[in-house]
N, C-alpha and C positions, 0 to 999 in steps of 0.2 A: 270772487275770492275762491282759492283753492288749497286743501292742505293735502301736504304730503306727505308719506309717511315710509322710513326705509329704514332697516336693523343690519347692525354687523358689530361682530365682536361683543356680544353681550349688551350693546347699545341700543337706542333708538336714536334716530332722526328725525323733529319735527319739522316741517317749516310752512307757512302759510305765504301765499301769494296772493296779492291784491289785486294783478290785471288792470291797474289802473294808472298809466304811462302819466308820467311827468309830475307825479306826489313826491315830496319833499320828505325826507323823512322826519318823524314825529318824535316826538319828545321821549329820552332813553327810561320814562318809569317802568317800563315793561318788561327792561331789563333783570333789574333788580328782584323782581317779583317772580320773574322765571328761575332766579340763584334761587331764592329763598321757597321752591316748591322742589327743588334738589336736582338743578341741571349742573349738567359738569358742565357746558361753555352753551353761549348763547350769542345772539346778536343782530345784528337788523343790515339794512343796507338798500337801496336802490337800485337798479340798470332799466333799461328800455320798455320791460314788458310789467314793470311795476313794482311797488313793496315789498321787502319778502323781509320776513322776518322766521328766526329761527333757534332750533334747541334743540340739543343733545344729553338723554338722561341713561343712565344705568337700569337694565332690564331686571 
């Protein structure tokens, strides 16, 4: 697993990567719990090199 970490415009950018090809994405409670820590958008999603999941909060 790898997280990333990039700012602009007053923002952050989180997002974690998993590395772990051919994982299904998992169940969206993750989502909600990112709203409700005060992310302006968030969201998850799959490709080739694995999970990533991700969040955008106000600095």
């Amino acid at each position: 697993m790898s997280v990333h970490l990039a700012d602009q415009d007053r923002k952050a950018l989180i997002v974690a990567l998993s590395h772990r090809p051919g994982l299904a994405a998992a169940g969206t409670a993750v989502l909600p719990e990112l709203n409700g820590l005060g992310a302006v958008s968030c969201g998850t999603d799959t490709a080739e090199d694995g999970r990533r999941v991700w969040a955008v909060l106000d600095l």
